[in-house]
C-alpha positions as CSV (number, residue, x, y, z in Angstrom):
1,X,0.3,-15.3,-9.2
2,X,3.6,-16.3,-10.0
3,X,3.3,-19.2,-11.4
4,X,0.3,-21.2,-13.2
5,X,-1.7,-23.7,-12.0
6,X,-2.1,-26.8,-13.5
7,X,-4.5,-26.3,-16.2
8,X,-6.7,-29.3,-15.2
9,X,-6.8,-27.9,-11.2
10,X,-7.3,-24.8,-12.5
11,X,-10.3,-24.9,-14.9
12,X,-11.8,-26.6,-11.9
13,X,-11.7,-23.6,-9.7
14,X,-14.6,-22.0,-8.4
15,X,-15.2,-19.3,-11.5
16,X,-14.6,-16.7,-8.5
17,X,-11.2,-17.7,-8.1
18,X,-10.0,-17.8,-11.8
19,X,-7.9,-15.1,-13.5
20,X,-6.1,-14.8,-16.6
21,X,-3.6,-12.4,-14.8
22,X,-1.1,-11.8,-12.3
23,X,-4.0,-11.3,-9.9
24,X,-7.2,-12.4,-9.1
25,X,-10.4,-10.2,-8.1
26,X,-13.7,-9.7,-6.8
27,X,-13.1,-13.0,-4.7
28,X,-15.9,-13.1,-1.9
29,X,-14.3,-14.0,1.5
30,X,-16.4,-13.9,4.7
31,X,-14.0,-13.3,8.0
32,X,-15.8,-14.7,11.2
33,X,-14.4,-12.6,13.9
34,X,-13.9,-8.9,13.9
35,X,-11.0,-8.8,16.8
36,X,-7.7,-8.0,15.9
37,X,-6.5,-11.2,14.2
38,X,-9.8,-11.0,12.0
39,X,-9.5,-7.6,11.5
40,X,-6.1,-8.4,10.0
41,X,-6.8,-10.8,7.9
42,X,-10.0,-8.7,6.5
43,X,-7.8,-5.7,5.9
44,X,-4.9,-7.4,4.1
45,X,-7.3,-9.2,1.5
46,X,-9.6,-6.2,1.1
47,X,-6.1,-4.3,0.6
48,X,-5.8,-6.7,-2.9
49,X,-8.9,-6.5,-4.4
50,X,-11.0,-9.2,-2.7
51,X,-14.8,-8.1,-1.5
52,X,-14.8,-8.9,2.7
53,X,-17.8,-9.5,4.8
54,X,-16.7,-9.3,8.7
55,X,-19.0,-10.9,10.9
56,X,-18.8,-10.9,14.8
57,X,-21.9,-11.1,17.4
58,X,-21.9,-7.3,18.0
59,X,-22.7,-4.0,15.9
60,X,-20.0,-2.8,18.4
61,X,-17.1,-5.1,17.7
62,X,-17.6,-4.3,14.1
63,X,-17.9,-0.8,14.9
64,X,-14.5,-1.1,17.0
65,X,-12.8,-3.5,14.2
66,X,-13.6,-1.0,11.2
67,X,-12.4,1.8,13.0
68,X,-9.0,-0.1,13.9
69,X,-8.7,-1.2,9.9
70,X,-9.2,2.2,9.1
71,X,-6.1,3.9,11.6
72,X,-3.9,0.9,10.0
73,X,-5.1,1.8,6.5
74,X,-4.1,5.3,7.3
75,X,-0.3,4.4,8.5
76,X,0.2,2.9,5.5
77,X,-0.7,5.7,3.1
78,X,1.1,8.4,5.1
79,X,3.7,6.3,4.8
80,X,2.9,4.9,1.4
81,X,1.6,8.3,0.0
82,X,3.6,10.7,2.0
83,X,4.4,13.4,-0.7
84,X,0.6,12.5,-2.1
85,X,-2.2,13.1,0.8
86,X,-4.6,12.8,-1.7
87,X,-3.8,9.3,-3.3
88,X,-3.1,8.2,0.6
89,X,-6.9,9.2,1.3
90,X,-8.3,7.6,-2.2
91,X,-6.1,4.4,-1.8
92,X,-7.8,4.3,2.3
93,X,-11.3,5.1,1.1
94,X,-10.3,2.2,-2.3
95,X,-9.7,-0.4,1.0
96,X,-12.6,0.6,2.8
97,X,-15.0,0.2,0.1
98,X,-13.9,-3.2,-0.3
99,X,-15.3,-4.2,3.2
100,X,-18.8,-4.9,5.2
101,X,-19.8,-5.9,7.5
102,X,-22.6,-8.1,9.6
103,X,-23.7,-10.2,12.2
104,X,-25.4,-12.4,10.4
105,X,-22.7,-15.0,9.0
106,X,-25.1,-18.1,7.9
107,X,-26.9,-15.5,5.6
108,X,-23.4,-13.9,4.2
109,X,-21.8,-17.2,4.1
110,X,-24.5,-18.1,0.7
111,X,-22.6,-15.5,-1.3
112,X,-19.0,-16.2,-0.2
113,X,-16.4,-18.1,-2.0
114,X,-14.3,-18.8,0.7
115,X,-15.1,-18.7,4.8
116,X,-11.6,-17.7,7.1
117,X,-12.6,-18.5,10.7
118,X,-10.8,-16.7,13.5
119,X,-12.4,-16.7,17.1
120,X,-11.6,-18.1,20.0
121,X,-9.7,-21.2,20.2
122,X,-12.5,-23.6,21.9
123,X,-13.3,-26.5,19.3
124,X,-16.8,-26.9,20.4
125,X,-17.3,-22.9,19.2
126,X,-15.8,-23.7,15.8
127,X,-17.9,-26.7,15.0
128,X,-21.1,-25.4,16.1
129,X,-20.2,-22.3,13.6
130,X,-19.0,-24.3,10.8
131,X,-22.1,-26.7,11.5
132,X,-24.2,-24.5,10.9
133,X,-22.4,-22.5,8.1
134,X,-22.2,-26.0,6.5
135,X,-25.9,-26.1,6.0
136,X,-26.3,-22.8,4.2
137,X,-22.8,-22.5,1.9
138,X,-23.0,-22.9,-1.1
139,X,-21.4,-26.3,-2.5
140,X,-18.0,-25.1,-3.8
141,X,-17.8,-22.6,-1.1
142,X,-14.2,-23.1,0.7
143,X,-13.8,-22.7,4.4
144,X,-10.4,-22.3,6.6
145,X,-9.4,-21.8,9.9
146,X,-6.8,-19.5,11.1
147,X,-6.6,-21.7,14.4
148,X,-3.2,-21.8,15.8
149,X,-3.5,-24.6,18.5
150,X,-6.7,-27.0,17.3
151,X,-6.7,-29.7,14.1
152,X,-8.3,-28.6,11.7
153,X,-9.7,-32.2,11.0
154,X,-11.2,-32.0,14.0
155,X,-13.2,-28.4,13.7
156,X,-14.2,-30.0,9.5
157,X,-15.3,-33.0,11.6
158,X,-18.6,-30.9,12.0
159,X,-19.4,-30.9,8.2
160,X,-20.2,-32.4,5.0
161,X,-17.3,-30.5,3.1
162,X,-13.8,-31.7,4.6
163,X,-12.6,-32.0,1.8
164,X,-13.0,-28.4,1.0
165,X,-12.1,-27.5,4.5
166,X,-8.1,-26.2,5.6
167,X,-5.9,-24.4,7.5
168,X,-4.9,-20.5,7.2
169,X,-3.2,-19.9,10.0
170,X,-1.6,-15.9,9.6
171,X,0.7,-14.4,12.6
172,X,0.0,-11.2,14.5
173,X,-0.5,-8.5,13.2
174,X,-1.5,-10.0,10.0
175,X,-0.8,-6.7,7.7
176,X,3.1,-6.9,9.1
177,X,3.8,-10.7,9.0
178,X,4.7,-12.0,6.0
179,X,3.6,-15.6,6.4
180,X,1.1,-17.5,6.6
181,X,1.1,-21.5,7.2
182,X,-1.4,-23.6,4.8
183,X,-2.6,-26.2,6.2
184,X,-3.8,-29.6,5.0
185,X,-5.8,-31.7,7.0
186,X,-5.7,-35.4,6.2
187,X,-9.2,-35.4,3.6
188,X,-8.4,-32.3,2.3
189,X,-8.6,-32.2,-1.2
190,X,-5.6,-31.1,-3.5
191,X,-7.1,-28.6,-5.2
192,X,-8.4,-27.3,-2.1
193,X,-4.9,-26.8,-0.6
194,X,-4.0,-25.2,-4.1
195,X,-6.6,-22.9,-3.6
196,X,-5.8,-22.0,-0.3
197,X,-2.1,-21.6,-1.3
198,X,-3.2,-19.2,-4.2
199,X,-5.1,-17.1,-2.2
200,X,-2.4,-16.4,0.5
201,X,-0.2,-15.3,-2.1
202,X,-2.9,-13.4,-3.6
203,X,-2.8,-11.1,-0.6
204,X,0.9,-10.7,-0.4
205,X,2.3,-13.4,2.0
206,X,4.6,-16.0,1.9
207,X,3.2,-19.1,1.7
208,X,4.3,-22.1,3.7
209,X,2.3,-25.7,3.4
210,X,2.2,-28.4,6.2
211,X,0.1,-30.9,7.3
212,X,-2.4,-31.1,10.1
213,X,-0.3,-31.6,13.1
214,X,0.1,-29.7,16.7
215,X,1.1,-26.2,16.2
216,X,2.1,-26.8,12.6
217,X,5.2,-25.3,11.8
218,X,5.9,-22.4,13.7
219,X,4.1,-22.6,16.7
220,X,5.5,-26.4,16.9
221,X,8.9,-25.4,16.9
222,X,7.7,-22.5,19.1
223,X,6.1,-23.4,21.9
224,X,8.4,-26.2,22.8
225,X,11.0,-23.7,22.6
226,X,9.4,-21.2,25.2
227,X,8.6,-23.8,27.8
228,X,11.9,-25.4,27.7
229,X,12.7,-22.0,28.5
230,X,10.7,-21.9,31.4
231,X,11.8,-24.8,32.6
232,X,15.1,-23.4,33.1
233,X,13.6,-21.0,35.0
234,X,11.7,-23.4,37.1
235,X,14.9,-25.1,37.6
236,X,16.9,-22.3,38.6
237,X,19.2,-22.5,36.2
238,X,19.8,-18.8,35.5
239,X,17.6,-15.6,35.9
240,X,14.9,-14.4,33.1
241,X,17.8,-11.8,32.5
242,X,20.2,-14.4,31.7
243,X,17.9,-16.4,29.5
244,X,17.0,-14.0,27.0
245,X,20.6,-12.4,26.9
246,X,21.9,-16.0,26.4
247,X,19.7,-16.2,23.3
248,X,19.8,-13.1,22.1
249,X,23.8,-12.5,21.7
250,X,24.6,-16.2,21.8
251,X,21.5,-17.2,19.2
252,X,20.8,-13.9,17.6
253,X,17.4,-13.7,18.5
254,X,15.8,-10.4,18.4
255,X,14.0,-11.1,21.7
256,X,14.5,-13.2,24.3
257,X,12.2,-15.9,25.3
258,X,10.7,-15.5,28.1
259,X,9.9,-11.9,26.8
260,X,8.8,-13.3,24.0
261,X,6.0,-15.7,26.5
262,X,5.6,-11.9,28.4
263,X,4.3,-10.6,24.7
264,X,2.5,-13.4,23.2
265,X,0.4,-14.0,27.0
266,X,1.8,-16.5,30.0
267,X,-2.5,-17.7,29.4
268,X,-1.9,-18.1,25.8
269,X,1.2,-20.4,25.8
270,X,-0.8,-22.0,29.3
271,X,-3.9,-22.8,26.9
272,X,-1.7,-24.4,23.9
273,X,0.3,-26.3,25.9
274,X,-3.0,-28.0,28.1
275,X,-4.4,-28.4,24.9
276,X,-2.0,-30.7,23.4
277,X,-1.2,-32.4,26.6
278,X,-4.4,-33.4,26.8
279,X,-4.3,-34.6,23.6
280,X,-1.1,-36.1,23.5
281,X,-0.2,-37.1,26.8
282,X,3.1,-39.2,25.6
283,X,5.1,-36.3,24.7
284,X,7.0,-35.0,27.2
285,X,7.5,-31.8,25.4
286,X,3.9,-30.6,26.3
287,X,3.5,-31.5,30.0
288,X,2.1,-28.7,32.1
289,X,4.8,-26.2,33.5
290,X,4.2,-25.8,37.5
291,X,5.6,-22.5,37.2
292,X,3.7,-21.1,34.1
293,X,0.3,-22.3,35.8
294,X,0.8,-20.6,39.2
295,X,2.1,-17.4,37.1
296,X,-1.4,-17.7,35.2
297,X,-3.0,-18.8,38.4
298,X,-1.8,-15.6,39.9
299,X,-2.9,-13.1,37.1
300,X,0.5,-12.3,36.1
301,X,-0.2,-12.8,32.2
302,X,2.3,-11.0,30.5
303,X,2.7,-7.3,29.2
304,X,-0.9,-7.3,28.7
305,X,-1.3,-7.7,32.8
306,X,1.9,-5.5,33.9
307,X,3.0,-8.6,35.3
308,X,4.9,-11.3,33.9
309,X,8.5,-13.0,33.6
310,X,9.3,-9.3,33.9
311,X,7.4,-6.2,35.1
312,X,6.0,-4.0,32.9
């Protein structure tokens, strides 16, 4: 890492976590959920050295997820490697041995150091897992969500460890994005933040801390920014061609927003934005959108659908 811990913090690291150099191996980390977002976060920590158990309910979705790792693995190292086919194909298989898999996550989670949730954003799912992951960890055993939308006090609720519990939250797709928000809920421990900092950097991103409020940092500057969007829409304004022009050569934004909603899912943005109405009903900024909920109502989701602010 590039810079030294605090030599009280960091004699009290798990002995997994501790290094005398630049890096630190052999770290076990356990990734619940073998989709695309899982997947990511697998392959970029495998990628530096750390030994990854993915675990998701099906022999298929592993199947699927190992197979998608592997064709991301092998972009890199033709890109990586492309005068040296043969150091592409040892640095792939190098990856690949560094990963499992299983659907059995309370008996991987007893030799794990640290636990990086990422399923689907219900909290009832995540505190039933961690509830019962809780029960067979072992004591120092870290665990983090990559939750986007949810407080992470309120998934650690469901165990005995919040102050070894945080946020990871990485962006999509994880081997691209070079950041990833660190989140600390309000009992979690310093050196458990530390920790969770370290190991972000550890597998090459930029590292941003916060604490545990709606959307953190960038989907909290986000989201509000995409529905205000809307809004215009809704308010007829100017035309979804307008929009993103306006923001794109009068901002310098790279896309425009309600493309941006288009790729990220009308559902998605529907689902955070219900989400933290519901839970904070005095801001204005998260009201329901009549618009985006007949869109979603309607099926017209996004690129994923055909059918969005635009037609795909």
């Amino acid at each position: 890492f590039t810079r030294a811990l605090p030599l009280p913090m960091f004699a009290r690291l798990p002995t997994a976590l501790r290094s005398t150099g630049v890096s630190r191996r052999n770290i076990n980390v356990l990734v619940i959920g073998g989709g695309q977002m899982g997947g990511g976060i697998a392959q970029v920590a495998a990628q530096n050295g750390h030994k990854v158990v993915i675990s998701d309910v099906s022999e298929d979705v592993l199947s699927k997820g190992q197979a998608a790792i592997k064709k991301s693995l092998e972009r890199i190292a033709k890109k990586k490697f492309a005068e040296d086919p043969t150091a592409g194909q040892k640095f792939t298989d190098g990856v690949m041995e560094n990963l499992s898999t299983t659907t059995d996550p309370v008996a991987a989670v007893k030799k794990s150091d640290l636990v990086i949730e990422a399923i689907v954003e219900n909290i009832k799912v995540k505190q039933d897992l961690f509830k019962n992951l809780d029960a067979a960890a072992p004591e120092a055993t870290i665990f983090a969500s990559n939750t986007s939308s949810l407080n992470i006090q309120d998934i650690a609720a469901a165990t005995n460890r919040k102050d070894r519990f945080g946020g990871l939250h990485f962006f999509n797709p994880v081997p691209m994005m070079k950041l990833v928000e660190v989140v600390k809920a309000p009992e979690t421990s310093s050196k458990t933040h530390e920790t969770l900092m370290e190991f972000g950097k550890s597998v090459g991103k930029t590292t941003v801390a916060c604490t545990d409020t709606p959307g953190f940092v960038v989907n909290r500057l986000l989201v509000p920014f995409l529905s205000e969007a809307i809004r215009l829409l809704e308010r007829g304004v100017a035309s979804p061609e307008d929009i993103d022009n306006a923001m794109k050569l009068g901002a310098g934004h790279p896309m425009g927003p309600l493309s941006l909603c288009d790729f990220i899912g009308l559902d998605t943005i529907k689902f955070i934005l219900d989400g933290w109405s519901e839970a904070h009903p005095e801001e204005q900024t998260f009201q329901p959108i009549k618009l985006l909920d007949d869109l979603v109502a309607e099926g017209k989701l996004g690129k994923k659908s055909g059918e969005g602010f635009f037609k795909y």
